[in-house]
VEXNU-74447 format. One record per residue (C-alpha): y, x, z. Coordinates in pm, whole numbers, plus 32768, in hexadecimal, padded with zeros to 4 digits. Layout:
! VEXNU-74447
YXZ
...
This chain:
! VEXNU-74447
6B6D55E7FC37
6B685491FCD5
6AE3536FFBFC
6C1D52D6FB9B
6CB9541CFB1A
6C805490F9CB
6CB455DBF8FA
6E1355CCF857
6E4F55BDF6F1
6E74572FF620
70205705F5F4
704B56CFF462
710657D0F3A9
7234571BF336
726F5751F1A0
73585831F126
745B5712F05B
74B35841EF64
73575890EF01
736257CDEDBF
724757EFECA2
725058A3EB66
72D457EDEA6F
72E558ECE93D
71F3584CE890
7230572FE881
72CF5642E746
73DF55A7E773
7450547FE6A7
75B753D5E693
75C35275E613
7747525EE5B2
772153D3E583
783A53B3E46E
793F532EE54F
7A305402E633
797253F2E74F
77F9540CE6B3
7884551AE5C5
790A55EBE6D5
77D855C0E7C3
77015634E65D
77CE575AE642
77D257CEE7D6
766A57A8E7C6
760E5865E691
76FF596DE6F7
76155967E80F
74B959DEE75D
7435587CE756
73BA57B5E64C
748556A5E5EE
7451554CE54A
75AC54B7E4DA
7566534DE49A
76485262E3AA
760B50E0E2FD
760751B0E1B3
751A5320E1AB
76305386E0EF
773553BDE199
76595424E2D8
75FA5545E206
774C55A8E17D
77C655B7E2E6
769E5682E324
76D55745E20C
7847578EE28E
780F57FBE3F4
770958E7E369
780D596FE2AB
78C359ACE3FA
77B05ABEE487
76F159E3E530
759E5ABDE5C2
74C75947E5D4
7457588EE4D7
7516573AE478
74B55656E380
74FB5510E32C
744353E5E30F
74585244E2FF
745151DFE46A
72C3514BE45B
728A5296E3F7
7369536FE4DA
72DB5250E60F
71625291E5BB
717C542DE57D
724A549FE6CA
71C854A1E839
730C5442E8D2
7404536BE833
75A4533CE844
763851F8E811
776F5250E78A
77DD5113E6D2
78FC5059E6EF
79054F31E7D0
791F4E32E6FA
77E04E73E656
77144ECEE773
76434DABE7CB
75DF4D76E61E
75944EF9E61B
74A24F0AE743
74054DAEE6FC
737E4E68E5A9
73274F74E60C
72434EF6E72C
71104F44E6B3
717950CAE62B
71F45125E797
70C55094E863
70515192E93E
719B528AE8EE
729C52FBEA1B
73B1523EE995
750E52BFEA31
764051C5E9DE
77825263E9E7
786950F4E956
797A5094EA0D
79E94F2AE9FE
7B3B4F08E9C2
7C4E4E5CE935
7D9B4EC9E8F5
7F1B4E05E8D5
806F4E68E8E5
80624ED3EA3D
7F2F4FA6E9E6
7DAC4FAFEA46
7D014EDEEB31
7BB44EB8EB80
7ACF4D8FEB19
79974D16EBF0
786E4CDDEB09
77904B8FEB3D
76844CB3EBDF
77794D58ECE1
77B24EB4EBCE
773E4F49EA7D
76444FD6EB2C
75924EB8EBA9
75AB4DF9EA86
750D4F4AE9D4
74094F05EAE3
73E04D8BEACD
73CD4DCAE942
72B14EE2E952
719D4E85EA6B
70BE4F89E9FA
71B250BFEA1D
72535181EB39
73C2511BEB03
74BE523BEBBA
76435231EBAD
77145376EB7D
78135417EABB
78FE52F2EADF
7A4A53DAEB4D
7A4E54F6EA3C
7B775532E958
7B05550AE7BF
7C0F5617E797
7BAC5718E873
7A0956EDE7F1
7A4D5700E6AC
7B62582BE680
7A755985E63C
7BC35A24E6EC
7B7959A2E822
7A465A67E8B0
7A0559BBEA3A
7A585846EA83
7A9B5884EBFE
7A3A5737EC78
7907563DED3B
782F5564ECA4
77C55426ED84
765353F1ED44
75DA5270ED9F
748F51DBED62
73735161EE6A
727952ABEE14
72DF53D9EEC6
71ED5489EDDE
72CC5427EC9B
74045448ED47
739455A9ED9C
733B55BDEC09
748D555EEBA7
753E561DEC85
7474572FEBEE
752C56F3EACB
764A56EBEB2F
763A5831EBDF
75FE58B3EA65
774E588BE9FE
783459BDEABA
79295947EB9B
785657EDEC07
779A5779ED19
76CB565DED38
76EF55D6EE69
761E54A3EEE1
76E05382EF4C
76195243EF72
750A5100EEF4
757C509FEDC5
760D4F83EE4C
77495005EE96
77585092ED6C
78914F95ED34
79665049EDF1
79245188ED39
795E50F6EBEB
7AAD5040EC97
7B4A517BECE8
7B8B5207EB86
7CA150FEEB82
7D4351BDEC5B
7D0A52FCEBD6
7DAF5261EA76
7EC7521FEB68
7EDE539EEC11
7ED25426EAC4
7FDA5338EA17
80AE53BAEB10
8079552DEB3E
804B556EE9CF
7EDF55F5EA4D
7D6455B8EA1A
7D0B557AEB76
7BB3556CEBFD
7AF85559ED4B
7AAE567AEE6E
79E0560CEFBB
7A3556E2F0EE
7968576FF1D9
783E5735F111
């Protein structure tokens, strides 16, 4: 070997994207959990094994949901609880609320999600006669202002494009359809594609920094559109992934 040459570098072994941790055990909470959306997610996920936290304003009606979707078989274990509570008792959190009181919700809750994986599934819209549209918050997207709102937890944005309908009808036994996981940790990406993956018929799929997390939350204007017009609860496949 001549002096300027020197031993190459062992090659790295490139990751597998589809090894994904286990998630199982895991609590999830749902602030908004008595909403469509949050109600639906609850239900998916209990009727996944895991332990679920639906969160609500009042405890009450968090735990009569709770006490419904266990009366739909669910194999987890869902109960209900104010949102301070349902924050400070789960590992990973859904943001489920509606728009509108977004920024309020997070700012009081700051303190009950520090240190939690946060993942924010709101989608900024507004709607007129011609139908949705898609507003641009002060931050850039819900999930930013999640972010700017909660320094000391690890803000994610998923579940944006999933039909209410098809998540919470106990007919319906595989949602066929991709989950777009954004945030700037691979690690909790990887967690919340994880969970994802729990509910049959989904993939989470990683798709970017949480700063274009705008253009994620945009698209379900469109998807209000598709489905308006094809009498259908459209949602979103990647190819060649």
């Amino acid at each position: 070997m001549t002096g300027d040459q020197r031993p190459s570098a062992p090659a790295r072994s490139k990751k597998d994207p589809w090894d994904l941790p286990d998630v199982s055990r895991l609590t999830v909470g749902v602030l908004g959990g008595t909403g469509d959306q949050g109600r639906g997610l609850a239900y998916r996920f209990g009727r996944a094994g895991q332990r679920v936290i639906i969160g609500s304003r009042a405890a009450e009606r968090a735990q009569a949901v709770a006490e419904e979707l266990r009366g739909l078989g669910v194999t987890g274990t869902v109960t209900g609880a104010d949102n301070a509570a349902c924050a400070r008792d789960s590992d990973i959190v859904i943001v489920a609320v509606p728009w509108e009181g977004h920024a309020d919700t997070l700012r009081a809750l700051a303190g009950d999600l520090a240190g939690k994986l946060v993942v924010d599934c709101v989608n900024p819209l507004g709607f007129d006669k011609r139908g949705a549209y898609a507003l641009q918050p002060e931050e850039g997207s819900a999930a930013e202002q999640a972010a700017a709102l909660l320094p000391e937890s690890r803000v994610t944005a998923a579940f944006h494009h999933l039909s209410a309908v098809l998540l919470k009808d106990p007919a319906v036994e595989t949602i066929d359809t991709d989950v777009m996981v954004l945030g700037d940790s691979r690690a909790d990406c990887e967690t919340v594609q994880a969970l994802a993956q729990r509910i049959p018929g989904m993939r989470g799929v990683f798709a970017g920094r949480l700063r274009n997390a705008h253009q994620v939350e945009a698209l379900v204007a469109n998807l209000i559109s598709v489905n308006r017009r094809y009498s259908a609860h459209a949602g979103i496949r990647l190819t060649d992934v």
